[in-house]
KEFI-658385 format. One record per atom (N, C-alpha, C): residue number from 1; atom name; z, x, y. Coordinates in Angstrom, 3 decimals, padded with zeros to 6 digits, always signed. Example, Ala and Ser with C-alpha at 12.3 -4.5 7.8 and 13.67 -1.06 7.14 Angstrom:
BEGIN
node n = 1	atom = N	zz = +007.800	xx = +013.190	yy = -005.690 .
node n = 1	atom = CA	zz = +007.800	xx = +012.300	yy = -004.500 .
node n = 1	atom = C	zz = +007.800	xx = +013.200	yy = -003.300 .
node n = 2	atom = N	zz = +007.080	xx = +012.850	yy = -002.250 .
node n = 2	atom = CA	zz = +007.140	xx = +013.670	yy = -001.060 .
node n = 2	atom = C	zz = +007.870	xx = +012.900	yy = +000.030 .
This chain:
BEGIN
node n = 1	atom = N	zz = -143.300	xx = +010.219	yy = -075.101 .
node n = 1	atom = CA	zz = -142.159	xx = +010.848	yy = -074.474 .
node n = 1	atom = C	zz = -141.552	xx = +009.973	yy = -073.366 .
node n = 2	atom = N	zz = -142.711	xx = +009.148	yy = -073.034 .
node n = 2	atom = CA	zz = -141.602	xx = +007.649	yy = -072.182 .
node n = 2	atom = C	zz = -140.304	xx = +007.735	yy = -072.457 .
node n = 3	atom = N	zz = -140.151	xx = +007.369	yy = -073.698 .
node n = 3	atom = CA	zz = -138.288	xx = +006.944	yy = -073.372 .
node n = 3	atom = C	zz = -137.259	xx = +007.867	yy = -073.261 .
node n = 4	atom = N	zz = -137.676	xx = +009.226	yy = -073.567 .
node n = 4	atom = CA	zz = -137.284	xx = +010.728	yy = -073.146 .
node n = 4	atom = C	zz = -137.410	xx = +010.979	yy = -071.526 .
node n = 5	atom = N	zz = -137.817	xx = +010.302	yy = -070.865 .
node n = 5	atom = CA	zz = -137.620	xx = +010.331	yy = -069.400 .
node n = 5	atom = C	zz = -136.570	xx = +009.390	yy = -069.105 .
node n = 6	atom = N	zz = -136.963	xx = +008.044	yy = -069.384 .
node n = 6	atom = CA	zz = -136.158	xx = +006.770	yy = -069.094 .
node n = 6	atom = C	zz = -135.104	xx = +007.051	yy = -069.408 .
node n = 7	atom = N	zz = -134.899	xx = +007.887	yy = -070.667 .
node n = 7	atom = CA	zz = -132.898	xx = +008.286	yy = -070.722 .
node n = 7	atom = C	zz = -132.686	xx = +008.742	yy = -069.926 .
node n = 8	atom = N	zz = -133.706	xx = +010.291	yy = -069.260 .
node n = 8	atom = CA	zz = -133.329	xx = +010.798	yy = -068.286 .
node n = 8	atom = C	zz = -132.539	xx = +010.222	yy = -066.699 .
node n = 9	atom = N	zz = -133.496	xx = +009.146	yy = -066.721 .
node n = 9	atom = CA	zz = -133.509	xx = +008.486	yy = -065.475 .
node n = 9	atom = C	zz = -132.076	xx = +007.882	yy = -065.440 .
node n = 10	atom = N	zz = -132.129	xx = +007.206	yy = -066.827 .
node n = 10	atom = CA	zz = -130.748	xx = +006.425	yy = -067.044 .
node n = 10	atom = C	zz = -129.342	xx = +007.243	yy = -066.499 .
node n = 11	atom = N	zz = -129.277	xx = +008.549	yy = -067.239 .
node n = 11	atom = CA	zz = -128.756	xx = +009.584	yy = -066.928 .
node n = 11	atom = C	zz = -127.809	xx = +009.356	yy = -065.434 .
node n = 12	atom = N	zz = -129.565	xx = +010.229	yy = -064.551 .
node n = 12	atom = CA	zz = -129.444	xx = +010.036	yy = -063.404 .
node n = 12	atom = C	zz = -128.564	xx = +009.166	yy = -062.924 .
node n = 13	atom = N	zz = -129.310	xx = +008.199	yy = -062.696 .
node n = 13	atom = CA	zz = -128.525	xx = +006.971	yy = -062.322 .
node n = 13	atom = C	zz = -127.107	xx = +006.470	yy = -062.881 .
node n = 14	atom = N	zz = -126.771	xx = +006.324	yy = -063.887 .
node n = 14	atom = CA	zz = -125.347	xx = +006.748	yy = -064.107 .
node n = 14	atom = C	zz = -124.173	xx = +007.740	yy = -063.513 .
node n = 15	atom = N	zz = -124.908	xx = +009.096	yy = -063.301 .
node n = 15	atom = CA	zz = -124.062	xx = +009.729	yy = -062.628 .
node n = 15	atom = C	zz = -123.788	xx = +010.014	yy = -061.577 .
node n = 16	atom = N	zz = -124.901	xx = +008.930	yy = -060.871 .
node n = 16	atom = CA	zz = -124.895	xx = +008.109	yy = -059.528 .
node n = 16	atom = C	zz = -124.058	xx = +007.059	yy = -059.345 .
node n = 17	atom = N	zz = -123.470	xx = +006.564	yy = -060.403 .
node n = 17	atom = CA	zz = -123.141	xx = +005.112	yy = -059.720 .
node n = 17	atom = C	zz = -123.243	xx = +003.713	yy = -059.992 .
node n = 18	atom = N	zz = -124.484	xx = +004.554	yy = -060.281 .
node n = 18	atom = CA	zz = -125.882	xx = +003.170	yy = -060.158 .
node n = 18	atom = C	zz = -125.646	xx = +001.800	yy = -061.927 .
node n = 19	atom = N	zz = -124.642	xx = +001.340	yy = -062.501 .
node n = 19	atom = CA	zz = -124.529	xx = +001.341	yy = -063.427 .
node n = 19	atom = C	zz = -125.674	xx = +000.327	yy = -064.221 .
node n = 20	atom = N	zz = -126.302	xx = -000.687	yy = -062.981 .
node n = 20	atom = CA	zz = -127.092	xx = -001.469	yy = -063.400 .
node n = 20	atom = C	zz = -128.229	xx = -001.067	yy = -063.434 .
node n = 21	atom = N	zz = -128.977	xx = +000.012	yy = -063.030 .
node n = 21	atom = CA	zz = -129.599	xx = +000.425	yy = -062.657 .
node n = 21	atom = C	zz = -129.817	xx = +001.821	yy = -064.408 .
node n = 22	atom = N	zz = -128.712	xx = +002.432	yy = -064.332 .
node n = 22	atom = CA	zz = -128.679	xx = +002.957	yy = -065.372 .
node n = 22	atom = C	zz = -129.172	xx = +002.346	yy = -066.937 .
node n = 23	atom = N	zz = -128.453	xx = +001.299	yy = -066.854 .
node n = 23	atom = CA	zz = -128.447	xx = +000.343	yy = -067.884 .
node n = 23	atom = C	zz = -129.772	xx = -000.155	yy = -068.155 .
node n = 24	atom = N	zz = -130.453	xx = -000.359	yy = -067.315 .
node n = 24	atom = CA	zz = -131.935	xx = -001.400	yy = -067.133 .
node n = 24	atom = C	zz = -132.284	xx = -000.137	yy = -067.851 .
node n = 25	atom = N	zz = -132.592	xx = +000.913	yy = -067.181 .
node n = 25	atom = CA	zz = -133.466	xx = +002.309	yy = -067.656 .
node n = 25	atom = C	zz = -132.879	xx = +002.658	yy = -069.030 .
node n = 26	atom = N	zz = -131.556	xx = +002.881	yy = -069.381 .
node n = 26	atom = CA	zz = -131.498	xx = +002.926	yy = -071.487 .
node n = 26	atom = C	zz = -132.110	xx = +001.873	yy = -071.721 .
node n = 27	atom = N	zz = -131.741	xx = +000.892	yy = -071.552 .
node n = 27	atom = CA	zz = -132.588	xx = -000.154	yy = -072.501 .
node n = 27	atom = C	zz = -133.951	xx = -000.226	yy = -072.321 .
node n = 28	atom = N	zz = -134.550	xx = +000.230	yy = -071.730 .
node n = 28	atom = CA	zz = -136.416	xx = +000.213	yy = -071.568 .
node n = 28	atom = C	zz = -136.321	xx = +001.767	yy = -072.427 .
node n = 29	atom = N	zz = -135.546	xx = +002.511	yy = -072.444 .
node n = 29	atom = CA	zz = -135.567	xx = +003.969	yy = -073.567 .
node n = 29	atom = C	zz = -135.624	xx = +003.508	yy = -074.814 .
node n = 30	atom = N	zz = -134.673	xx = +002.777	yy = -075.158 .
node n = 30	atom = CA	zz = -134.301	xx = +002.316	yy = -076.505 .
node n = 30	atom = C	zz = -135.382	xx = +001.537	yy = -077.068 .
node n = 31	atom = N	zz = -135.644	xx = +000.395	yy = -076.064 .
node n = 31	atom = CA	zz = -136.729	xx = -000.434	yy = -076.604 .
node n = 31	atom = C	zz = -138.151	xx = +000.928	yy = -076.720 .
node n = 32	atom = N	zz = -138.592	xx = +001.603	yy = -076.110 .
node n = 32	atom = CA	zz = -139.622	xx = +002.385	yy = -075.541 .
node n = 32	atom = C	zz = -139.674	xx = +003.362	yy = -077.292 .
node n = 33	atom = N	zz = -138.245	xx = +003.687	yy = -078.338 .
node n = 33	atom = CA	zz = -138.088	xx = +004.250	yy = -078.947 .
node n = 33	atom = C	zz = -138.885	xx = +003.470	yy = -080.730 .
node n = 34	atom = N	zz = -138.434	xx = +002.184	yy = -080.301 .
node n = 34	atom = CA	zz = -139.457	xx = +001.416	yy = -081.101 .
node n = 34	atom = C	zz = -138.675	xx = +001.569	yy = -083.099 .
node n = 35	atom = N	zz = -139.397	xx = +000.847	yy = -084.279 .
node n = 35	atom = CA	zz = -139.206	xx = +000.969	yy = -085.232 .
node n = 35	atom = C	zz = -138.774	xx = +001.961	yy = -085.909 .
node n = 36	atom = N	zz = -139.708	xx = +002.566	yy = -085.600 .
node n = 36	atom = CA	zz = -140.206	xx = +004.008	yy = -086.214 .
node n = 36	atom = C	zz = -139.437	xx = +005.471	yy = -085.521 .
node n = 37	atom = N	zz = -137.933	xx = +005.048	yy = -084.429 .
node n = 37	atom = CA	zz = -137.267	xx = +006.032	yy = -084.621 .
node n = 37	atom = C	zz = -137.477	xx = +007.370	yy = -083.730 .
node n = 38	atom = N	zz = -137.069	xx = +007.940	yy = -083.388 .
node n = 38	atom = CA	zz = -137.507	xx = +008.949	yy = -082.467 .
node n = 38	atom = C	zz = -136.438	xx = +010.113	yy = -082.440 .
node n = 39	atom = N	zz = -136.650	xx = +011.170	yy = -082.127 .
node n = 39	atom = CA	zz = -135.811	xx = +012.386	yy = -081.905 .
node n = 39	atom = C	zz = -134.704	xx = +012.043	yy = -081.072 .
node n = 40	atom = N	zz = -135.018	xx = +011.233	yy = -080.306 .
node n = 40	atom = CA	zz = -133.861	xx = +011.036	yy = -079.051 .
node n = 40	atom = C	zz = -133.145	xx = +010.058	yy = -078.923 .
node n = 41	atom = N	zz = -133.343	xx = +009.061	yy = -080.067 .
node n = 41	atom = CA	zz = -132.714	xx = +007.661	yy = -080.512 .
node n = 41	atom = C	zz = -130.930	xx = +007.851	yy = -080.489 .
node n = 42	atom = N	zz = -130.793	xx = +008.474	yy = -080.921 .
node n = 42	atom = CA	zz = -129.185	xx = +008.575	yy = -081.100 .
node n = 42	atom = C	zz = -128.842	xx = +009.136	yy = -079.554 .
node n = 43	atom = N	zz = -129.560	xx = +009.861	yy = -078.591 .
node n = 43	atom = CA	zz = -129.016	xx = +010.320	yy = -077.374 .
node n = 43	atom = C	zz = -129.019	xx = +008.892	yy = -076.587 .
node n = 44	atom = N	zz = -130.233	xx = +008.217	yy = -076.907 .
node n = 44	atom = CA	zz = -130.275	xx = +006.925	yy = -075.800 .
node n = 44	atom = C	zz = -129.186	xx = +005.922	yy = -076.278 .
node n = 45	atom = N	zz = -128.907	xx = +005.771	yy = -077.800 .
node n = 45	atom = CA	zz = -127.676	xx = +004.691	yy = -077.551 .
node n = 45	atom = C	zz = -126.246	xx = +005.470	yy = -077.411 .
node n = 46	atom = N	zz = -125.807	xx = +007.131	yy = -077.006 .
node n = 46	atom = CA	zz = -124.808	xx = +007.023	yy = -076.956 .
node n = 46	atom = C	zz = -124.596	xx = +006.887	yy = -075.335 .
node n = 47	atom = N	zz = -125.611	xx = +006.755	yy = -075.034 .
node n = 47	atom = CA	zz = -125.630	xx = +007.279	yy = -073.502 .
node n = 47	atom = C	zz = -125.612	xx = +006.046	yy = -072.807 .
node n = 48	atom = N	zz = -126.238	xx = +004.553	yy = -073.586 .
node n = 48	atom = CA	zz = -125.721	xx = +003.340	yy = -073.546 .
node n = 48	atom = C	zz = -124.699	xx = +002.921	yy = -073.498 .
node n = 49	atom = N	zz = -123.953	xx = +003.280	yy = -074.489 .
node n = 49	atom = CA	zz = -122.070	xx = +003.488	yy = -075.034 .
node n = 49	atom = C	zz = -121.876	xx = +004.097	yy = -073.779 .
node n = 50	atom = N	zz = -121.884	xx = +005.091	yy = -072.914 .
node n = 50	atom = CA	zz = -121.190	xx = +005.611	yy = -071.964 .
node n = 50	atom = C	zz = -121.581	xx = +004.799	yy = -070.362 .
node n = 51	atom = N	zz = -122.858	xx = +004.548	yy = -070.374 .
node n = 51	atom = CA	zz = -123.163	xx = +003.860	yy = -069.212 .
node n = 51	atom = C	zz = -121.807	xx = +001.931	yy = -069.221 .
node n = 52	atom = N	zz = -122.025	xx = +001.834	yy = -070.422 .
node n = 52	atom = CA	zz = -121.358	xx = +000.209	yy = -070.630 .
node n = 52	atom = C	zz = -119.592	xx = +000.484	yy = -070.381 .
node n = 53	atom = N	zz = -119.266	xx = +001.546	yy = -071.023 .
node n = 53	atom = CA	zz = -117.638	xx = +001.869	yy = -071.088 .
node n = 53	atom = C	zz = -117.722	xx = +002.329	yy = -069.589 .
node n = 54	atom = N	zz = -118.881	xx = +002.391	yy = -068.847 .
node n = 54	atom = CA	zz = -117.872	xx = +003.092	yy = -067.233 .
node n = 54	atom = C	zz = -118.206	xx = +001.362	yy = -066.529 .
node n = 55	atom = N	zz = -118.792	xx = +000.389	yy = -067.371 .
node n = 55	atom = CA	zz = -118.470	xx = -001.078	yy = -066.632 .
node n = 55	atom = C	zz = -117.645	xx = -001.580	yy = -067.069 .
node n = 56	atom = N	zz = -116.554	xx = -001.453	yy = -067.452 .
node n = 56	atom = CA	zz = -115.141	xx = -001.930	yy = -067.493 .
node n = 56	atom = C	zz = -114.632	xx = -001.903	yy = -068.937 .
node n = 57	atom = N	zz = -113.363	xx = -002.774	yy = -069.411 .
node n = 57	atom = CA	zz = -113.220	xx = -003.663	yy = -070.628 .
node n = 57	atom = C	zz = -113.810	xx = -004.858	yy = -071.403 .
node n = 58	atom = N	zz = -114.417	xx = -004.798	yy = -069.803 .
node n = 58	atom = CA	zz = -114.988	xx = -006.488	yy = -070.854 .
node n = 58	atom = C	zz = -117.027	xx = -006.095	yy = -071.548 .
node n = 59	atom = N	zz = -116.526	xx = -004.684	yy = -071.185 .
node n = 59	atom = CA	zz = -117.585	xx = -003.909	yy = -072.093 .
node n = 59	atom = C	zz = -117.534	xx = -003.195	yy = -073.413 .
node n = 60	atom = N	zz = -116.160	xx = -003.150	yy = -073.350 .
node n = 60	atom = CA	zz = -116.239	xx = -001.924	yy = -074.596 .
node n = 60	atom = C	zz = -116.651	xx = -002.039	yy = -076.139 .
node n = 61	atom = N	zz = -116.302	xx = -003.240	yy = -076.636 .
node n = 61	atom = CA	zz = -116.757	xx = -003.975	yy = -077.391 .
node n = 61	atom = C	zz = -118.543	xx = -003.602	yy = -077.999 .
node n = 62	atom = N	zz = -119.309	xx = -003.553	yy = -077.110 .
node n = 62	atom = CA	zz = -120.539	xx = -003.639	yy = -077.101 .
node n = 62	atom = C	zz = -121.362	xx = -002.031	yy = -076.566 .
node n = 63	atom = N	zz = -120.156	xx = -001.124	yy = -076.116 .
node n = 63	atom = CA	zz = -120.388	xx = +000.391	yy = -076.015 .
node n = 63	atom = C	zz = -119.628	xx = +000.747	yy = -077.005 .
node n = 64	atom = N	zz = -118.745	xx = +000.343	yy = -078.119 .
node n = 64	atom = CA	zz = -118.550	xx = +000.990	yy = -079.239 .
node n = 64	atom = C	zz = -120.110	xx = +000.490	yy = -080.094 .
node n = 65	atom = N	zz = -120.562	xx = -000.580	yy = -079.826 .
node n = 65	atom = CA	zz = -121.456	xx = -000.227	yy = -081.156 .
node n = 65	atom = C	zz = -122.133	xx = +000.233	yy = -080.899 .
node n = 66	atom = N	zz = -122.813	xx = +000.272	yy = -079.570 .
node n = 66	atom = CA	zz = -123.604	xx = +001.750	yy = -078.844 .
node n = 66	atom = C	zz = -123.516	xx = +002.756	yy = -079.207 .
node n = 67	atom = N	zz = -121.980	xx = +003.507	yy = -079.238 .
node n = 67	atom = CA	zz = -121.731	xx = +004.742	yy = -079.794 .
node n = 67	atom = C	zz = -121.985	xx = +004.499	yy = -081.681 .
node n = 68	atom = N	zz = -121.644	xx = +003.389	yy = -082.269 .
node n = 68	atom = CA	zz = -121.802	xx = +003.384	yy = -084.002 .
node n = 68	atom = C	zz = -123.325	xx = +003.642	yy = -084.427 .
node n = 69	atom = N	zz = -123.878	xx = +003.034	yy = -083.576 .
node n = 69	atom = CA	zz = -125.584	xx = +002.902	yy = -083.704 .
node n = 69	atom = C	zz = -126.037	xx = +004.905	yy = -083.362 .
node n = 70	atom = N	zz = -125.381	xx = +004.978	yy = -082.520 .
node n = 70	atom = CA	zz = -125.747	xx = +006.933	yy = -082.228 .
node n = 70	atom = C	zz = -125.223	xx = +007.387	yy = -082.998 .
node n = 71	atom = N	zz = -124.205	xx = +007.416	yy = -083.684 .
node n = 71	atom = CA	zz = -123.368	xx = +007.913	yy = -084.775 .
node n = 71	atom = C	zz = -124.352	xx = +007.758	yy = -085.979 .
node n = 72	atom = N	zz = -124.301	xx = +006.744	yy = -086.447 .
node n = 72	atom = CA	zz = -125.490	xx = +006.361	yy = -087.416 .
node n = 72	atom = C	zz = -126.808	xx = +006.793	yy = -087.678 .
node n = 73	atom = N	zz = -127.499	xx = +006.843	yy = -086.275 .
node n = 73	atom = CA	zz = -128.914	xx = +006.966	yy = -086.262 .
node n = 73	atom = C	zz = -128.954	xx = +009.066	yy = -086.286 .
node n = 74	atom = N	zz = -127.791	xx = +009.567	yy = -085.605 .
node n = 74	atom = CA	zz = -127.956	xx = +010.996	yy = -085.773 .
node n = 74	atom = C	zz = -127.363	xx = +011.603	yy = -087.239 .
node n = 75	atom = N	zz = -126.571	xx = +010.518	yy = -087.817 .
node n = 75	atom = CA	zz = -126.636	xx = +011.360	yy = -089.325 .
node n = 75	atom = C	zz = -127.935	xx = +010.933	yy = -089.983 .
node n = 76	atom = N	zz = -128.352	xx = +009.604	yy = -089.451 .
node n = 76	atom = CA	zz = -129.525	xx = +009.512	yy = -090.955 .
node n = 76	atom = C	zz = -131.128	xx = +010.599	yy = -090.604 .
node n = 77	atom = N	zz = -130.985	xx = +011.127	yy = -088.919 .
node n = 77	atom = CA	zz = -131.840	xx = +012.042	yy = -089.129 .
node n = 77	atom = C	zz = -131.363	xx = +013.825	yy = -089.185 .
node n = 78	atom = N	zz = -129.762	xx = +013.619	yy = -089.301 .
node n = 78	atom = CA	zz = -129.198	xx = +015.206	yy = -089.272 .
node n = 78	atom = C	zz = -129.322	xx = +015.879	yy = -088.499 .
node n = 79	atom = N	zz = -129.300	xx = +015.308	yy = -086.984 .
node n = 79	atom = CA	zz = -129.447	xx = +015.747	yy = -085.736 .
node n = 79	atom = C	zz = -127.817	xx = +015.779	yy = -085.806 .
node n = 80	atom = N	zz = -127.469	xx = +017.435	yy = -086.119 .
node n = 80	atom = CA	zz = -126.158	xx = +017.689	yy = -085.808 .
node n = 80	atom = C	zz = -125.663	xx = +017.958	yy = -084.488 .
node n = 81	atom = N	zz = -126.301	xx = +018.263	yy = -083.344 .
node n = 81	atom = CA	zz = -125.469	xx = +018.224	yy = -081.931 .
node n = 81	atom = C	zz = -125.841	xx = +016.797	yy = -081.407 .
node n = 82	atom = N	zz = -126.176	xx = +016.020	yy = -081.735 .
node n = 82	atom = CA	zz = -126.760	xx = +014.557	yy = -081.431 .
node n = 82	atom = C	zz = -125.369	xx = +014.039	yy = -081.773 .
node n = 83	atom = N	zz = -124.791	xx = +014.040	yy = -083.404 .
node n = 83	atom = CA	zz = -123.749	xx = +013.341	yy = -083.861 .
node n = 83	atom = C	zz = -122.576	xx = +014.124	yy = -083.569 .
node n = 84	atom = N	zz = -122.415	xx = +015.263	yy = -083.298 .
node n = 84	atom = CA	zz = -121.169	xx = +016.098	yy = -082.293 .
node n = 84	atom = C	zz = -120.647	xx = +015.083	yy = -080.940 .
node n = 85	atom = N	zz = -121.871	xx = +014.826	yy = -080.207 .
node n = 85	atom = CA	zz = -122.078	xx = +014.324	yy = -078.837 .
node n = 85	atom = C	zz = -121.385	xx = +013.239	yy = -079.332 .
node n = 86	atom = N	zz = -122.117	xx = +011.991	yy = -080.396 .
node n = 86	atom = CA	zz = -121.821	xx = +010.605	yy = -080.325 .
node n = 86	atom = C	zz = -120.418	xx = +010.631	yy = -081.138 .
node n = 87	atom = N	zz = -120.001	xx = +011.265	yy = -082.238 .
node n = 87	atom = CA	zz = -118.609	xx = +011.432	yy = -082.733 .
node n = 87	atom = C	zz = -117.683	xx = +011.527	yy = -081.671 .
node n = 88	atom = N	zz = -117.896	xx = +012.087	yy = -080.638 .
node n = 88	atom = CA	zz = -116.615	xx = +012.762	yy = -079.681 .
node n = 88	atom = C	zz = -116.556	xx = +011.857	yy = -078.529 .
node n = 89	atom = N	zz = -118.149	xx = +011.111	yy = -078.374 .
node n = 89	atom = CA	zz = -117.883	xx = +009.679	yy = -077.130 .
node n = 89	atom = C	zz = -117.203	xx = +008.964	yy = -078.063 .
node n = 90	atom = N	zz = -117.230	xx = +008.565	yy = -079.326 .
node n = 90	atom = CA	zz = -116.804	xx = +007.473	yy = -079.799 .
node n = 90	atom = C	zz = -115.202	xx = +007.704	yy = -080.397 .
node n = 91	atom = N	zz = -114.991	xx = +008.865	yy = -080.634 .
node n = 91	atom = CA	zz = -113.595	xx = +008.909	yy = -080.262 .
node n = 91	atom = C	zz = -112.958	xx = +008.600	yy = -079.609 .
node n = 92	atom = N	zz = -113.384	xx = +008.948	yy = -078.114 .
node n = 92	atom = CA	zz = -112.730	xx = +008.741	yy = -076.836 .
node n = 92	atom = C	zz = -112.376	xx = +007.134	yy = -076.491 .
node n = 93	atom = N	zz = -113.521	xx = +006.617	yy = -076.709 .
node n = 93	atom = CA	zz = -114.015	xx = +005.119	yy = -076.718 .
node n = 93	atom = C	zz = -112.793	xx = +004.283	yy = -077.520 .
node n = 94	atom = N	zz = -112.655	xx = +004.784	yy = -078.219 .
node n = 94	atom = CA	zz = -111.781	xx = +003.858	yy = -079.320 .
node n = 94	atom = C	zz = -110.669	xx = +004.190	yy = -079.233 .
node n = 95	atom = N	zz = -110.058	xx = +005.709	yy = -078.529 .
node n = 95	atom = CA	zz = -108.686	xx = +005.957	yy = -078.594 .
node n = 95	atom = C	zz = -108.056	xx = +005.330	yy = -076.907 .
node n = 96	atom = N	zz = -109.296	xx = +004.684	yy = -076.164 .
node n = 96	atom = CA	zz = -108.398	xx = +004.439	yy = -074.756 .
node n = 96	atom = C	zz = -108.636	xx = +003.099	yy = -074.976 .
């Protein structure tokens, strides 16, 4: 459940401010989530996608595939409010 906190934290810290800080903590989630996939895989990369799109333009690029990878990873396990969440960041993402 490590990386089910570390999103948390990421979270946190994101809606702090904190963007580097945020960032360090998804990516120790993501990595923490491993091969083999996890329930919360699609929450930690859309939440990547959102931590990267609040560091500018010369991010977005690399928080859309954040959001494609959550998009992806919540249909192939049919985590339907997972791919609600990442469909509607990645809308947003791509229409500004």
């Amino acid at each position: 459940m490590l990386h089910l906190h570390l999103a948390l934290l990421a979270d946190a810290h994101h809606r702090a401010g904190s963007l580097e800080a945020a960032l360090t903590a998804v990516e120790h989630a993501i990595a923490e989530v491993g091969p083999t996939g996890h329930f919360y895989e699609a929450e930690a990369h859309r939440l990547r996608g959102n931590i990267l799109l609040a560091g500018g333009p010369d991010c977005a690029s690399e928080a859309e595939k954040s959001l494609r990878r959550a998009v992806a990873v919540a249909r192939a396990q049919r985590a339907s409010g997972f791919l609600l969440r990442a469909e509607t960041d990645l809308a947003r993402a791509v229409s500004t």
